[in-house]
N, C-alpha and C positions, 0 to 999 in steps of 0.2 A: 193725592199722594203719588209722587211717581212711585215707578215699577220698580222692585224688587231685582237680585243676580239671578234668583230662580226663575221670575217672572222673564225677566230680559231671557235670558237661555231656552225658555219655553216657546218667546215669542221666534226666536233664532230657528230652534227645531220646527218650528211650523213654513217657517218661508223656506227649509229645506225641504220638507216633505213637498211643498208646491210644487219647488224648483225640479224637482226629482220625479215628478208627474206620479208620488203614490198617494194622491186626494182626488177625491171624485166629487162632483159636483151633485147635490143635494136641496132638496126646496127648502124654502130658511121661512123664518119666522118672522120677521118682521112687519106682514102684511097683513092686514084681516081680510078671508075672504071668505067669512062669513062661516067657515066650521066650526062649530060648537064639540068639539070631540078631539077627540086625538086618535091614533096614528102610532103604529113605528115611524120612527125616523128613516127606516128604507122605503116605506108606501108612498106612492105620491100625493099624499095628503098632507094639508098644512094646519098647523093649528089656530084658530081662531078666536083666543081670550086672552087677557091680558095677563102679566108675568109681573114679578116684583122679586129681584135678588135676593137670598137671605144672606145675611153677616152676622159676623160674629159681635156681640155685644162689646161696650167698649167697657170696663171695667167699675166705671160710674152708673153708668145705665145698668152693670151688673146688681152694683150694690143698694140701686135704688129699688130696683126689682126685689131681692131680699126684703128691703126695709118693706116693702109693700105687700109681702107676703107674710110678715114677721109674726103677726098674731092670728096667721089662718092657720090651722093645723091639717093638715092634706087628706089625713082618714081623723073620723071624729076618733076618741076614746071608746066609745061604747063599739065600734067594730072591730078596735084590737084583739081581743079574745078568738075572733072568727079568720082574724089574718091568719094569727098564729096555730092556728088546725089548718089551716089551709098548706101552710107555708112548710110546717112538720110532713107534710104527705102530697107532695105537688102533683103526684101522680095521681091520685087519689080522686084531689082537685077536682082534675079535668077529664075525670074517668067519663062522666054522667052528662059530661054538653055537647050538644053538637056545635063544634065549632065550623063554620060556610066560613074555610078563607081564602081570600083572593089573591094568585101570584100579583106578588110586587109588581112585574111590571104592568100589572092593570092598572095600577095609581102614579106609575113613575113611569120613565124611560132615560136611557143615560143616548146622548148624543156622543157620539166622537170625532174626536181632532181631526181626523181625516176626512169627514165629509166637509165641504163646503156649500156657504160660508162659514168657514173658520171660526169665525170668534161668537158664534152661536154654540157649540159645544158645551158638555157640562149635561147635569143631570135637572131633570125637570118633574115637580111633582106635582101632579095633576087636583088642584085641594078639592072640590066638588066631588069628585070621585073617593077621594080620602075618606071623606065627612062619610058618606051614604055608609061606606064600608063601616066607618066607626059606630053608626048608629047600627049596624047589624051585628057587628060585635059585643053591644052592648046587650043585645039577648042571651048571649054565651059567657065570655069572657069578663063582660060586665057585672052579671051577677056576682059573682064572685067579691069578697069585702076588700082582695087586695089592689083589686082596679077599678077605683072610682076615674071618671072619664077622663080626668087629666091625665092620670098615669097611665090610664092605657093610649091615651093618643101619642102618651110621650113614647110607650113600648113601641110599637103602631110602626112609626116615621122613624125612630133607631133601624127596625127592622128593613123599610123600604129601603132607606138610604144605602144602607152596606149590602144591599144586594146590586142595588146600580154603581155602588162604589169598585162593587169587583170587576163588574163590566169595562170601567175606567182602567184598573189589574190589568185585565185580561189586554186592553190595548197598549198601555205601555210599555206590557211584555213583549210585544210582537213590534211595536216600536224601535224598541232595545236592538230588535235583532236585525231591523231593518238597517239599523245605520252603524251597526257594527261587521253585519256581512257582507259588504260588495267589497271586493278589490278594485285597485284604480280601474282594470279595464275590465270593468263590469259593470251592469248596469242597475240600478239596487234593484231589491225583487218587493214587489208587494204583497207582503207578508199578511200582513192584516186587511188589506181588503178582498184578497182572494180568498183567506178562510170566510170571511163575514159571506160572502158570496156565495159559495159553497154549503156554508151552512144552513142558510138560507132557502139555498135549490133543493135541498138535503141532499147534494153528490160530493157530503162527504162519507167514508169509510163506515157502514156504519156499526152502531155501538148498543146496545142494551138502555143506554143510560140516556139518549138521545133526548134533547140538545142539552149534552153532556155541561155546556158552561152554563146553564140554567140551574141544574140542582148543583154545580161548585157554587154558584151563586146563595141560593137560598142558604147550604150550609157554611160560607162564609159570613151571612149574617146571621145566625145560629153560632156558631162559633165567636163571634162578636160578643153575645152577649155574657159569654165564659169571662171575656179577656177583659172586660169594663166594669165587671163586678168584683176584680183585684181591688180598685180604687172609690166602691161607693159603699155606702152605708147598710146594716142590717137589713133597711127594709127593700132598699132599690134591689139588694143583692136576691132576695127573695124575688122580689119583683120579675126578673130575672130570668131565676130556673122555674119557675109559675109559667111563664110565656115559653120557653124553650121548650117543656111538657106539651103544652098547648099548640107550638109549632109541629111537633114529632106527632102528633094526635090529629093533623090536621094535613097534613102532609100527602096521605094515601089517596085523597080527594084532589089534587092538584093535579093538572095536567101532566102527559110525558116530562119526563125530565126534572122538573120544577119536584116532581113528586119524591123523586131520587138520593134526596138533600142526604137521606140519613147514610146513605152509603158513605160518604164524606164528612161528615162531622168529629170532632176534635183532633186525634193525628193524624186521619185519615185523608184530609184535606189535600197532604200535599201528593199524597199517589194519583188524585185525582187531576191535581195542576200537575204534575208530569205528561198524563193522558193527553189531556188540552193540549200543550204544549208541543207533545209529539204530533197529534190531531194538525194541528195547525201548520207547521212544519213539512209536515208531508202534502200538503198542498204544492208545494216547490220542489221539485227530481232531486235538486242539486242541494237541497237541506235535509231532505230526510233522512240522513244517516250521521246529522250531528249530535253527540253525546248528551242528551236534552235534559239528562238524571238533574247534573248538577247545575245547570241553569236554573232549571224548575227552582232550586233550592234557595237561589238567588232571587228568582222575579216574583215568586206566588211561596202563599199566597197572602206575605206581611202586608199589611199598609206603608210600610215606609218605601215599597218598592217604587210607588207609585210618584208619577212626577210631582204631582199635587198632593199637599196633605188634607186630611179631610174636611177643617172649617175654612179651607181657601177654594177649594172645587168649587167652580161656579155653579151655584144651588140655583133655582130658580121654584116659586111657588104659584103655580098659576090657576089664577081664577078671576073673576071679579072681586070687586074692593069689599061687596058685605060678605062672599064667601071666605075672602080673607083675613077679615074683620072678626069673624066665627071662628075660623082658624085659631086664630093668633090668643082669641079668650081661654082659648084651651092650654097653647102652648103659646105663652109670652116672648120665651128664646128659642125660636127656630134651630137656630145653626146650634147651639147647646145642646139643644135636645134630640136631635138628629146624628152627631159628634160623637156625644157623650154621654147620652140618658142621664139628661141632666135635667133638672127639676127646682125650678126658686121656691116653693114651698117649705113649708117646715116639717123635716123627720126625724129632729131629733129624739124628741120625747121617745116617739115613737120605734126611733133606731136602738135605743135603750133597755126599752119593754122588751123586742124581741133576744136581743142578747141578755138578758135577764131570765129571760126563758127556756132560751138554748143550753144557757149554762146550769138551770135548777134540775133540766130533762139529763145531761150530761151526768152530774154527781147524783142523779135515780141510777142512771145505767151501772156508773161507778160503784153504788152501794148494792145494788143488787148481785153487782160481781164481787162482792168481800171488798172493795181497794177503799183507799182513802178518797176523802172525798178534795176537789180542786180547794186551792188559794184564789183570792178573789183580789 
Protein backbone atom coordinates (compact mmCIF):
# COMPACT_ATOMS: atom_id res chain seq x y z
CA UNK A 1 0.00 0.00 0.00
CA UNK A 2 1.88 3.09 -0.66
CA UNK A 3 2.22 5.75 1.88
CA UNK A 4 -0.21 8.05 3.04
CA UNK A 5 -0.04 12.69 2.87
CA UNK A 6 0.48 12.12 6.64
CA UNK A 7 2.89 9.43 6.20
CA UNK A 8 4.66 11.19 3.16
CA UNK A 9 4.91 14.61 5.57
CA UNK A 10 6.14 12.47 8.34
CA UNK A 11 8.68 10.81 6.20
CA UNK A 12 9.68 14.78 5.06
CA UNK A 13 9.93 15.88 8.73
CA UNK A 14 12.42 13.10 9.41
CA UNK A 15 15.06 13.94 6.48
CA UNK A 16 14.63 17.46 8.03
CA UNK A 17 15.41 16.73 11.31
CA UNK A 18 18.61 14.74 9.83
CA UNK A 19 19.44 17.59 7.51
CA UNK A 20 19.28 19.90 10.50
CA UNK A 21 21.69 17.67 12.66
CA UNK A 22 18.94 17.38 15.59
CA UNK A 23 19.04 13.19 15.43
CA UNK A 24 21.65 11.43 17.26
CA UNK A 25 22.69 8.22 16.49
CA UNK A 26 21.60 5.19 18.53
CA UNK A 27 22.07 1.24 18.51
CA UNK A 28 19.17 -0.24 16.32
CA UNK A 29 17.65 -3.43 16.40
CA UNK A 30 18.08 -5.26 13.69
CA UNK A 31 20.79 -7.47 14.78
CA UNK A 32 20.86 -10.29 17.27
CA UNK A 33 23.63 -10.14 19.53
CA UNK A 34 22.55 -12.32 21.60
CA UNK A 35 20.63 -10.12 24.59
CA UNK A 36 17.80 -11.74 25.91
CA UNK A 37 16.59 -8.55 27.76
CA UNK A 38 16.05 -5.14 27.06
CA UNK A 39 17.30 -1.84 27.67
CA UNK A 40 16.28 1.79 27.47
CA UNK A 41 16.63 2.85 24.17
CA UNK A 42 19.48 5.36 25.62
CA UNK A 43 21.69 2.24 27.13
CA UNK A 44 23.93 0.74 24.91
CA UNK A 45 22.39 -2.22 24.78
CA UNK A 46 20.54 -3.83 22.04
CA UNK A 47 17.71 -6.10 22.06
CA UNK A 48 18.06 -9.58 21.14
CA UNK A 49 14.44 -11.33 20.19
CA UNK A 50 12.33 -11.14 17.74
CA UNK A 51 9.53 -8.46 16.89
CA UNK A 52 6.23 -8.96 14.88
CA UNK A 53 4.34 -5.29 14.12
CA UNK A 54 0.73 -5.17 15.50
CA UNK A 55 -2.06 -3.86 12.89
CA UNK A 56 -5.12 -2.91 13.02
CA UNK A 57 -7.57 -5.60 12.00
CA UNK A 58 -9.09 -5.50 8.65
CA UNK A 59 -12.80 -5.31 9.15
CA UNK A 60 -13.33 -9.03 7.73
CA UNK A 61 -10.87 -10.52 10.14
CA UNK A 62 -12.85 -8.05 12.55
CA UNK A 63 -16.00 -9.82 11.93
CA UNK A 64 -14.68 -13.22 11.79
CA UNK A 65 -13.28 -12.84 15.08
CA UNK A 66 -16.81 -11.80 16.50
CA UNK A 67 -18.31 -14.75 14.64
CA UNK A 68 -15.66 -16.82 16.67
CA UNK A 69 -16.36 -15.56 19.84
CA UNK A 70 -20.30 -15.35 19.23
CA UNK A 71 -21.36 -18.19 21.58
CA UNK A 72 -18.40 -17.76 24.31
CA UNK A 73 -19.76 -15.47 27.03
CA UNK A 74 -16.53 -13.67 28.55
CA UNK A 75 -17.65 -13.87 32.29
CA UNK A 76 -20.00 -17.06 32.92
CA UNK A 77 -23.45 -16.07 34.40
CA UNK A 78 -23.07 -17.49 37.60
CA UNK A 79 -20.08 -14.58 38.43
CA UNK A 80 -22.37 -11.80 37.37
CA UNK A 81 -23.95 -11.31 40.95
CA UNK A 82 -20.16 -10.92 42.29
CA UNK A 83 -19.17 -8.38 39.24
CA UNK A 84 -21.97 -6.34 40.16
CA UNK A 85 -20.83 -5.90 44.16
CA UNK A 86 -17.80 -5.39 42.84
CA UNK A 87 -18.45 -2.79 40.31
CA UNK A 88 -21.17 -0.91 42.91
CA UNK A 89 -17.89 -0.20 45.24
CA UNK A 90 -14.69 -0.40 43.15
CA UNK A 91 -12.93 1.04 45.98
CA UNK A 92 -13.97 -1.33 48.08
CA UNK A 93 -12.87 -3.90 45.52
CA UNK A 94 -9.43 -3.34 45.80
CA UNK A 95 -9.26 -2.08 49.36
CA UNK A 96 -7.93 -5.82 50.52
CA UNK A 97 -5.25 -6.84 47.61
CA UNK A 98 -2.00 -6.17 47.44
CA UNK A 99 -1.54 -5.21 44.21
CA UNK A 100 2.93 -5.67 43.00
CA UNK A 101 2.57 -3.24 39.84
CA UNK A 102 5.06 -2.76 37.63
CA UNK A 103 5.81 0.75 35.72
CA UNK A 104 4.88 0.39 32.30
CA UNK A 105 7.96 0.92 31.16
CA UNK A 106 9.32 -2.35 32.60
CA UNK A 107 7.19 -3.99 29.77
CA UNK A 108 7.45 -1.46 27.02
CA UNK A 109 9.69 1.43 26.01
CA UNK A 110 8.60 4.16 23.28
CA UNK A 111 11.67 4.81 20.90
CA UNK A 112 11.85 8.21 19.27
CA UNK A 113 12.04 9.74 15.88
CA UNK A 114 15.09 11.24 16.70
CA UNK A 115 17.41 8.64 17.61
CA UNK A 116 18.75 6.82 14.62
CA UNK A 117 18.10 4.62 12.77
CA UNK A 118 15.01 6.35 12.02
CA UNK A 119 12.73 4.07 10.84
CA UNK A 120 13.08 1.83 13.95
CA UNK A 121 11.10 4.21 16.28
CA UNK A 122 7.65 3.52 17.65
CA UNK A 123 6.77 1.80 20.79
CA UNK A 124 7.85 -1.79 21.67
CA UNK A 125 6.38 -4.19 24.03
CA UNK A 126 8.29 -6.51 25.52
CA UNK A 127 5.49 -9.82 25.55
CA UNK A 128 7.64 -12.24 27.95
CA UNK A 129 7.80 -9.57 30.44
CA UNK A 130 3.99 -8.89 29.91
CA UNK A 131 2.99 -12.51 30.57
CA UNK A 132 5.06 -12.93 33.94
CA UNK A 133 3.48 -9.65 35.03
CA UNK A 134 -0.05 -10.89 34.01
CA UNK A 135 0.40 -14.09 35.89
CA UNK A 136 1.28 -12.02 39.07
CA UNK A 137 -1.61 -9.98 38.66
CA UNK A 138 -3.67 -12.75 38.51
CA UNK A 139 -3.08 -13.29 42.43
CA UNK A 140 -4.50 -9.70 42.99
CA UNK A 141 -6.39 -8.16 40.32
CA UNK A 142 -7.43 -11.58 39.13
CA UNK A 143 -9.35 -12.60 41.84
CA UNK A 144 -11.50 -10.46 41.39
CA UNK A 145 -15.02 -11.99 39.19
CA UNK A 146 -14.48 -8.79 36.97
CA UNK A 147 -11.12 -9.83 35.53
CA UNK A 148 -11.09 -13.05 34.06
CA UNK A 149 -7.53 -13.23 32.24
CA UNK A 150 -8.55 -11.84 28.97
CA UNK A 151 -10.02 -8.72 30.26
CA UNK A 152 -7.27 -8.06 32.45
CA UNK A 153 -4.62 -8.47 29.81
CA UNK A 154 -6.93 -6.47 27.59
CA UNK A 155 -6.77 -3.68 30.88
CA UNK A 156 -2.98 -4.59 31.08
CA UNK A 157 -1.57 -3.38 27.30
CA UNK A 158 -4.54 -0.24 27.16
CA UNK A 159 -2.69 0.80 30.11
CA UNK A 160 1.17 0.16 28.74
CA UNK A 161 0.34 1.54 25.48
CA UNK A 162 -0.86 5.18 26.58
CA UNK A 163 1.73 5.52 28.92
CA UNK A 164 4.55 5.13 25.84
CA UNK A 165 2.01 6.86 23.74
CA UNK A 166 2.59 10.01 25.86
CA UNK A 167 6.09 9.53 25.48
CA UNK A 168 5.48 9.81 21.59
CA UNK A 169 3.24 13.65 23.14
CA UNK A 170 5.79 14.44 24.86
CA UNK A 171 8.30 14.33 21.39
CA UNK A 172 6.03 15.82 19.09
CA UNK A 173 5.61 18.54 21.22
CA UNK A 174 9.08 19.48 21.36
CA UNK A 175 9.09 18.56 17.67
CA UNK A 176 6.56 21.39 16.94
CA UNK A 177 8.72 23.66 18.42
CA UNK A 178 11.72 22.67 16.94
CA UNK A 179 10.69 23.52 13.37
CA UNK A 180 8.53 26.46 14.24
CA UNK A 181 11.45 28.43 16.20
CA UNK A 182 14.54 29.16 14.16
CA UNK A 183 14.63 32.24 12.07
CA UNK A 184 16.32 32.16 8.69
CA UNK A 185 19.63 33.13 10.38
CA UNK A 186 19.44 30.68 13.08
CA UNK A 187 20.31 27.63 13.55
CA UNK A 188 17.27 25.15 14.82
CA UNK A 189 17.91 24.31 18.47
CA UNK A 190 17.66 20.81 19.87
CA UNK A 191 14.80 20.86 21.77
CA UNK A 192 14.08 17.41 22.40
CA UNK A 193 17.35 15.97 22.58
CA UNK A 194 18.79 18.22 25.04
CA UNK A 195 15.91 17.96 27.48
CA UNK A 196 16.03 13.83 26.91
CA UNK A 197 19.65 14.39 27.89
CA UNK A 198 19.40 16.38 30.73
CA UNK A 199 16.80 14.49 32.08
CA UNK A 200 18.64 11.65 31.96
CA UNK A 201 21.90 13.35 33.69
CA UNK A 202 19.22 14.59 36.09
CA UNK A 203 20.69 18.34 35.39
CA UNK A 204 17.60 19.24 35.04
CA UNK A 205 15.92 22.01 37.46
CA UNK A 206 14.80 19.98 39.90
CA UNK A 207 11.17 19.14 40.82
CA UNK A 208 9.39 17.25 43.73
CA UNK A 209 7.71 15.15 40.97
CA UNK A 210 10.91 14.03 39.26
CA UNK A 211 10.95 12.46 36.37
CA UNK A 212 8.10 14.65 36.09
CA UNK A 213 7.09 13.07 32.43
CA UNK A 214 6.82 9.58 34.04
CA UNK A 215 3.98 10.18 36.43
CA UNK A 216 2.17 12.75 33.36
CA UNK A 217 2.68 9.54 31.70
CA UNK A 218 1.16 7.09 34.03
CA UNK A 219 -1.73 9.67 34.63
CA UNK A 220 -2.27 10.08 30.85
CA UNK A 221 -3.00 6.45 30.76
CA UNK A 222 -5.19 6.74 33.80
CA UNK A 223 -6.89 9.37 32.32
CA UNK A 224 -7.31 7.27 29.19
CA UNK A 225 -9.37 5.05 30.69
CA UNK A 226 -12.04 8.06 31.66
CA UNK A 227 -12.06 9.05 28.05
CA UNK A 228 -12.74 5.34 26.25
CA UNK A 229 -15.41 4.51 28.60
CA UNK A 230 -17.73 7.36 26.75
CA UNK A 231 -17.93 4.78 23.90
CA UNK A 232 -18.02 1.07 25.68
CA UNK A 233 -20.47 -0.95 27.16
CA UNK A 234 -21.74 -1.29 30.98
CA UNK A 235 -19.28 -3.88 31.71
CA UNK A 236 -15.89 -2.64 29.91
CA UNK A 237 -17.06 0.73 31.51
CA UNK A 238 -16.82 -0.96 34.87
CA UNK A 239 -13.97 -2.60 33.86
CA UNK A 240 -12.54 0.60 33.72
CA UNK A 241 -13.03 2.45 36.95
CA UNK A 242 -12.22 -1.20 38.78
CA UNK A 243 -8.57 -0.88 37.17
CA UNK A 244 -8.18 3.05 37.65
CA UNK A 245 -8.94 2.22 41.63
CA UNK A 246 -6.48 -0.41 41.25
CA UNK A 247 -4.02 1.91 39.55
CA UNK A 248 -4.35 4.88 42.28
CA UNK A 249 -3.89 1.89 45.00
CA UNK A 250 -0.95 0.76 43.48
CA UNK A 251 0.66 3.85 42.64
CA UNK A 252 2.57 4.68 46.29
CA UNK A 253 4.71 1.45 45.39
CA UNK A 254 6.17 2.68 42.12
CA UNK A 255 9.23 4.34 41.84
CA UNK A 256 9.98 8.28 41.88
CA UNK A 257 7.87 9.88 39.59
CA UNK A 258 5.86 7.00 38.08
CA UNK A 259 4.50 7.16 41.68
CA UNK A 260 3.15 10.89 41.19
CA UNK A 261 0.47 9.92 38.47
CA UNK A 262 -2.26 11.15 40.87
CA UNK A 263 -1.11 14.57 41.10
CA UNK A 264 -2.13 14.90 37.49
CA UNK A 265 -5.08 12.93 36.70
CA UNK A 266 -8.39 14.16 35.07
CA UNK A 267 -8.06 18.22 34.71
CA UNK A 268 -5.09 18.34 36.23
CA UNK A 269 -3.05 16.81 33.54
CA UNK A 270 -2.61 19.86 31.57
CA UNK A 271 -0.80 22.01 34.65
CA UNK A 272 1.40 19.32 34.66
CA UNK A 273 2.04 19.43 30.55
CA UNK A 274 2.56 23.06 31.12
CA UNK A 275 5.41 22.11 33.61
CA UNK A 276 6.99 19.70 31.13
CA UNK A 277 6.83 22.02 28.57
CA UNK A 278 8.27 24.89 30.43
CA UNK A 279 10.96 22.15 31.97
CA UNK A 280 11.88 21.30 28.56
CA UNK A 281 12.10 24.81 27.06
CA UNK A 282 14.30 26.11 29.49
CA UNK A 283 16.85 23.76 28.55
CA UNK A 284 17.49 26.55 25.75
CA UNK A 285 18.44 30.73 27.21
CA UNK A 286 16.73 31.90 24.13
CA UNK A 287 13.32 29.84 24.74
CA UNK A 288 12.81 30.11 28.25
CA UNK A 289 10.67 33.00 28.38
CA UNK A 290 8.18 31.82 25.55
CA UNK A 291 4.62 32.09 26.75
CA UNK A 292 4.42 28.16 27.03
CA UNK A 293 0.58 28.42 28.95
CA UNK A 294 -1.06 28.37 25.63
CA UNK A 295 1.14 26.00 23.70
CA UNK A 296 0.82 23.55 26.35
CA UNK A 297 -2.90 23.90 25.63
CA UNK A 298 -2.27 23.13 22.04
CA UNK A 299 0.28 20.04 22.24
CA UNK A 300 -0.63 18.09 25.49
CA UNK A 301 -1.97 16.37 26.58
CA UNK A 302 -4.81 15.21 23.54
CA UNK A 303 -3.94 12.43 21.31
CA UNK A 304 -4.83 14.05 18.28
CA UNK A 305 -1.66 16.42 18.98
CA UNK A 306 0.39 13.79 18.21
CA UNK A 307 1.78 13.27 14.50
CA UNK A 308 0.66 9.62 14.59
CA UNK A 309 -2.82 8.44 15.71
CA UNK A 310 -2.75 5.59 17.89
CA UNK A 311 -3.65 2.34 15.73
CA UNK A 312 -1.00 3.68 13.02
CA UNK A 313 2.15 4.14 15.68
CA UNK A 314 4.46 1.71 14.85
CA UNK A 315 3.50 -1.01 17.72
CA UNK A 316 5.82 -3.69 17.84
CA UNK A 317 5.34 -7.00 20.10
CA UNK A 318 8.37 -8.65 20.86
CA UNK A 319 9.10 -12.02 21.80
CA UNK A 320 9.52 -15.32 20.28
CA UNK A 321 6.81 -17.00 18.14
CA UNK A 322 5.19 -19.53 21.28
CA UNK A 323 5.48 -16.24 23.63
CA UNK A 324 3.52 -14.73 20.97
CA UNK A 325 1.33 -17.35 20.21
CA UNK A 326 0.35 -17.11 24.21
CA UNK A 327 0.05 -13.66 23.77
CA UNK A 328 -2.28 -13.37 21.07
CA UNK A 329 -4.79 -16.40 22.89
CA UNK A 330 -5.40 -13.97 25.35
CA UNK A 331 -5.78 -11.05 23.12
CA UNK A 332 -6.68 -11.99 19.55
CA UNK A 333 -6.57 -7.95 18.28
CA UNK A 334 -3.56 -6.46 19.53
CA UNK A 335 -3.87 -2.99 18.11
CA UNK A 336 -7.90 -2.99 19.29
CA UNK A 337 -7.05 -3.87 22.34
CA UNK A 338 -4.18 -1.57 23.00
CA UNK A 339 -6.30 1.49 21.04
CA UNK A 340 -9.36 0.88 22.35
CA UNK A 341 -10.03 -1.74 25.22
CA UNK A 342 -11.47 -3.47 22.81
CA UNK A 343 -12.63 -6.89 23.29
CA UNK A 344 -14.36 -9.60 20.45
CA UNK A 345 -16.02 -11.42 23.22
CA UNK A 346 -19.49 -11.33 24.00
CA UNK A 347 -20.90 -8.57 26.83
CA UNK A 348 -23.98 -8.12 25.81
CA UNK A 349 -26.08 -10.21 27.90
CA UNK A 350 -23.93 -9.26 30.37
CA UNK A 351 -23.87 -5.31 29.55
CA UNK A 352 -27.65 -5.59 30.25
CA UNK A 353 -27.58 -7.18 33.68
CA UNK A 354 -25.39 -4.58 34.90
CA UNK A 355 -27.54 -1.59 33.52
CA UNK A 356 -30.45 -3.46 34.94
CA UNK A 357 -29.01 -3.19 38.08
CA UNK A 358 -27.74 0.21 38.19
CA UNK A 359 -31.05 1.26 37.35
CA UNK A 360 -33.19 -1.09 40.15
CA UNK A 361 -30.21 0.44 42.74
CA UNK A 362 -31.28 4.09 41.11
CA UNK A 363 -35.30 3.96 41.79
CA UNK A 364 -34.09 2.34 45.71
CA UNK A 365 -32.27 5.66 46.17
CA UNK A 366 -35.32 7.43 44.38
CA UNK A 367 -37.93 5.83 46.69
CA UNK A 368 -36.20 6.02 49.67
CA UNK A 369 -36.00 9.92 48.85
CA UNK A 370 -40.03 10.27 48.39
CA UNK A 371 -39.54 10.92 44.20
CA UNK A 372 -40.92 8.98 41.54
CA UNK A 373 -39.59 6.31 40.41
CA UNK A 374 -37.48 6.40 36.63
CA UNK A 375 -39.33 5.58 33.06
CA UNK A 376 -37.64 2.64 31.64
Amino acid sequence: MPPNSRQLAFFELLKWLQSAELTASAPGYDRDYGQIGLLDPTDQQLLGRPSHRAKSKTRAELRQLREQFKSIDTVPRGEWAAIWAELRDPREAVRQLDIARLPADAIAFYRPFHLEPVDQWGIYILVDDLMRYLQGLKKSLGTLATFPEEILATAVIFDVFHHEFFHHLVECAATAIEVVWPAPQRRPVPIYLNYRRRTWRGSLEEHEHDPLEEALANAYAYNSFSFITRVRGEYLHGVSRLYQRALEKSWPKEPQGYREAGAYVQGRQLVGARLLLQRMLATEGTCSKLPVGILADAVFPRGHAAFWQKPDIPTYLVGSPWELAAFESLIPAPNEAYCALSWPGQTGLLDSYLKDERRKEREAKRKARGKRPEQR
